[in-house]
N, C-alpha and C positions, 0 to 999 in steps of 0.2 A: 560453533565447532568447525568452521569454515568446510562446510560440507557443500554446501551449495556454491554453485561450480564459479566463480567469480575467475575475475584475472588474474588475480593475485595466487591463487587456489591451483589454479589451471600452472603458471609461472611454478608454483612450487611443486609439484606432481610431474616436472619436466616435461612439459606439453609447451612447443614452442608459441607463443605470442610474440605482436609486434610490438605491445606495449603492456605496461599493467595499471596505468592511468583509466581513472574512468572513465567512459566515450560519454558520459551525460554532462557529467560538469567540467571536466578537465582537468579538474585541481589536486584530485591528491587518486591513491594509490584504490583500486576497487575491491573492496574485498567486503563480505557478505552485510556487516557492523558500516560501512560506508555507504553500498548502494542502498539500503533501505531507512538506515536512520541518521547518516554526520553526511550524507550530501545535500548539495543545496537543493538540487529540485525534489529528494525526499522531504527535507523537512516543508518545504512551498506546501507540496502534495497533504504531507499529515496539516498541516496548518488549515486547509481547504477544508479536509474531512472533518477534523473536532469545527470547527467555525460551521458546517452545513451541521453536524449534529449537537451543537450546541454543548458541545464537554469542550469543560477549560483545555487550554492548549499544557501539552506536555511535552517535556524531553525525555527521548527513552536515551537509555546507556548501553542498552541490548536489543537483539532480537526479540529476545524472551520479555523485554519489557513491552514491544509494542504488542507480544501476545497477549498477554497479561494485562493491557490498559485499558478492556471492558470493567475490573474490577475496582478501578480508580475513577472512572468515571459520571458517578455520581448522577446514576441513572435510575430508574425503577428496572425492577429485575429484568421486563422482554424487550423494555429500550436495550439494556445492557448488554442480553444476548443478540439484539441485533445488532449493537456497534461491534459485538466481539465479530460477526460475518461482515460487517465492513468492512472492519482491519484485516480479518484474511484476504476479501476480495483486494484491499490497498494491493498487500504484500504481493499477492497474486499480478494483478495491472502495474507495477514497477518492475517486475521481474518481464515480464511481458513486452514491456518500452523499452526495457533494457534490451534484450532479445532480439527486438526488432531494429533497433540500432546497428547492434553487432552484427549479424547476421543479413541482413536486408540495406542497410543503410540508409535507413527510416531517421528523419530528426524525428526527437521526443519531444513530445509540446503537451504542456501541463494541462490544457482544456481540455484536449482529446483524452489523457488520459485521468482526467478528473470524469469526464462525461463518461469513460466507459466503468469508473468506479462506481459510479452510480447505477446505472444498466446493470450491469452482471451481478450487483449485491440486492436489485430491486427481484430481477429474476430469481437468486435462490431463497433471498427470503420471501416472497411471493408463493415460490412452489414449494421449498422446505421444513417454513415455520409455520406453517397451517394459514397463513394469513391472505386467502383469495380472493378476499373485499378490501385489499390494499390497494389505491389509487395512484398512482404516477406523481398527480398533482400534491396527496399529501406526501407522497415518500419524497417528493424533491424537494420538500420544507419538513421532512424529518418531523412532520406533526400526525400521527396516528394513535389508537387509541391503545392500552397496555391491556 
């Protein structure tokens, strides 16, 4: 619903920008369906994350779809709930890269922000989903018990 403050969003709300180009790829216009699912270092990003959780690689067409792609993934139900806290924390850690690009003039580099997709979804599922005999070593092979 182009809610989320993109450039594009910002451009048509008459908030002056310099540009409405993405600052991450370059290549086309940013708007909320762009920076999280048709740009190239989104889709890098989502590639990383189904590849480290072991669900087949998808295309979403939406936001709503990369919400929704715990239920496609072909998980046992508390994998499922916890890929569904991965993709938030993604969605979370791209808005974030973005952020600090625009704002700081940070370049985005996919490892840093792969490695903190990791961190901050090990943390709330660690403290959130009951699971405090969750290991570092199994959560970063995505190998723990349901």
């Amino acid at each position: 619903m182009e809610r989320v403050t993109s450039l594009v969003s910002l451009a048509r709300r008459n908030v002056a920008v310099d540009s409405v180009v993405c600052l991450i790829c370059g290549m086309e216009e940013e708007t909320a369906e762009h920076l999280f699912n048709s740009c190239r270092f989104a889709q890098e990003i989502w590639g990383k994350v189904t590849n480290w959780c072991r669900v087949p690689d998808f295309f979403a067409f939406s936001i709503r779809d990369l919400l929704e792609a715990y239920k496609y993934a072909l998980l046992p139900k508390d994998k499922a709930k916890v890929f569904h806290a991965i993709c938030l924390t993604t969605l979370w850690c791209i808005w974030r890269a973005r952020n600090e690009a625009v704002f700081e003039g940070k370049p985005v580099r996919l490892e840093s922000v792969f490695g903190e997709i990791k961190g901050l979804s090990f943390l709330w599922v660690q403290n959130r989903a009951k699971k405090p005999s969750l290991s570092w070593n199994d959560w970063t092979r995505f190998d723990f018990g349901e």
